[in-house]
Structure formats: C-alpha cells, structure tokens
Steps between C-alpha positions, in 0.01 A plus 500: 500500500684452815567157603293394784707295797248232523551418135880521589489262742212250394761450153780422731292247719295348262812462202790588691541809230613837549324838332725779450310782492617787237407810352396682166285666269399489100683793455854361669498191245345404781781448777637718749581262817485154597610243783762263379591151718863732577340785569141495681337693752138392566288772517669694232446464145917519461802652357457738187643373172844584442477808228173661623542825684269633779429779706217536788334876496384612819131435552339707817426322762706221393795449755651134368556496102353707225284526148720238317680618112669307291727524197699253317513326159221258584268809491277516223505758194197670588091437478290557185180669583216488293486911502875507290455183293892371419640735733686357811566704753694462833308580892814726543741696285829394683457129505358404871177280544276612768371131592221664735612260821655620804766289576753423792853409442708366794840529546597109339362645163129300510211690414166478724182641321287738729194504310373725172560860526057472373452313820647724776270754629580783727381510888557811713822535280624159492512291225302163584491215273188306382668216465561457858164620610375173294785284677342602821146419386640167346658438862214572724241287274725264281191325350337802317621728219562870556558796270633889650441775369476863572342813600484838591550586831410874674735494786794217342503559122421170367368176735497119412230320448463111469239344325427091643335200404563459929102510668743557893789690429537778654711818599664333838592166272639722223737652816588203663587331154713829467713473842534137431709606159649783671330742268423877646119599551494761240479164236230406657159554271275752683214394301366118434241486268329081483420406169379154374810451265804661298450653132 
C-alpha cells in the first residue's frame, strides 16, 4: 500500500521520524526497493536491490515507465497449487517475475510505482489510472471515502466511475480538484454515483 504524505509528514512532526517508503512482494522474499537515509527520494519507493534484474515491457498507452519484471535470487521457487499437489512450478519458464505493477524508473535509478496494471482502464485509447481518479475524488472531498471503478463506454471504450460516501460532490469539484494537481481531464470520473458508505 502506497504510503500516504500526510502519514509522512504527521511521523516527522509529531516524532521527528522519517518513513522510507520501499517496495516488494511475497514472491520477491519480499523486497525489491527501498529509501535508505543515503539514498532517498520522497515520492519514490527507492533504489532496486543490488542483484535483482528488471525490465519495463511496453504497456499501450503508457508513455512514462512500463509493466514492471523482475528476476534475481530473492525470487521464489515457484507456487504449489492445489490442482498439482507437491508440484512447484514457476509464472515463467526463463526466470522473470511479472509483478503486475507498472512502474517508472528515473534516470538516478529510484523506482516510482504508477499504479496496478488491474487498476488502469482504457479511455478513447489512453491508459487512465484508477488510482488517480480516487486521488482526485480524495482531493475535491477530503472528508469522505471513494472507490473507482469501471465501465463500458460506446463512444471511449471504457469510462471511470467513482463511487462516494460525499452527499455535494460533484463533476465541476472533481475538475477543479484535477487542475489544482495538474492532472489532465481525461482522469477525471465521468460518472459519480452517492452512496451512504464504502464496502
């Protein structure tokens, strides 16, 4: 789970701490990145481990980073599924660990996480990210909880929806919270839908 900056910042006021965020998974034993005191840039979740190789494939739509692979020895052996009891087998036959994020990586080495590959949904051929349609909702109505999702869309592919505990929000708040991040209209949700509260 990303690391939210108010957290960030209430650890450093309130106990004069600092969170370095990193990166990982169960199947990378778990780490791939992390912050160090030497080597930090906030807003990233750091440098990759020394040993672990990575590649970014091309994901349309996508014009800053990629789908995010892996491979090292901190991978595991394999999973065990319940179909081939006390068989493990390996996601890909040469080695490389499809993690499922796409990821950014800037020129100093430090990774930045774009969202899940699951969570970015295609709009008139551009590949928009739920995570930032929610940032927007969480901007224009910081009090309430909000959840995007997706659907089909005749003339655009796919549109995003945002479901709100918000009773006001509405489609000019969700575009002035978006110019006020300097976020493009297309991640704007077309469609708000009010509910009394988040599942």
């Amino acid at each position: 789970e990303k690391l939210s900056d108010d957290v960030r910042n209430l650890w450093f006021e309130k106990f004069g701490i600092r969170i370095f965020e990193g990166y990982g998974s169960t199947e990378c034993a778990p780490v791939i990145s992390v912050n160090t005191p030497v080597a930090c840039k906030f807003g990233s979740v750091g440098l990759i481990m020394p040993g672990i190789e990575y590649k970014l494939n091309p994901v349309e739509g996508v014009d800053k980073g990629g789908e995010f692979w892996v491979k090292g020895p901190n991978l595991m052996s394999g999973y065990m599924l319940h179909s081939n009891p006390g068989v493990v087998k390996f996601p890909s036959p040469d080695g490389w660990y499809n993690t499922g994020d796409i990821v950014y990586v800037d020129e100093d080495g430090f990774l930045s996480i774009q969202g899940r590959m699951k969570r970015f949904i295609k709009v008139a051929g551009e590949m928009v990210s739920l995570e930032v349609v929610e940032k927007i909702a969480r901007t224009a109505a910081p009090d309430a909880a909000h959840a995007a999702s997706s659907k089909p869309d005749a003339s655009k592919g796919e549109m995003a929806v945002i479901f709100t505990t918000s009773k006001t929000m509405n489609r000019t708040d969700l575009s002035n919270a978006a110019k006020s991040l300097g976020i493009g209209e297309l991640m704007v949700a077309k469609q708000i839908i009010h509910i009394d509260n988040i599942p």
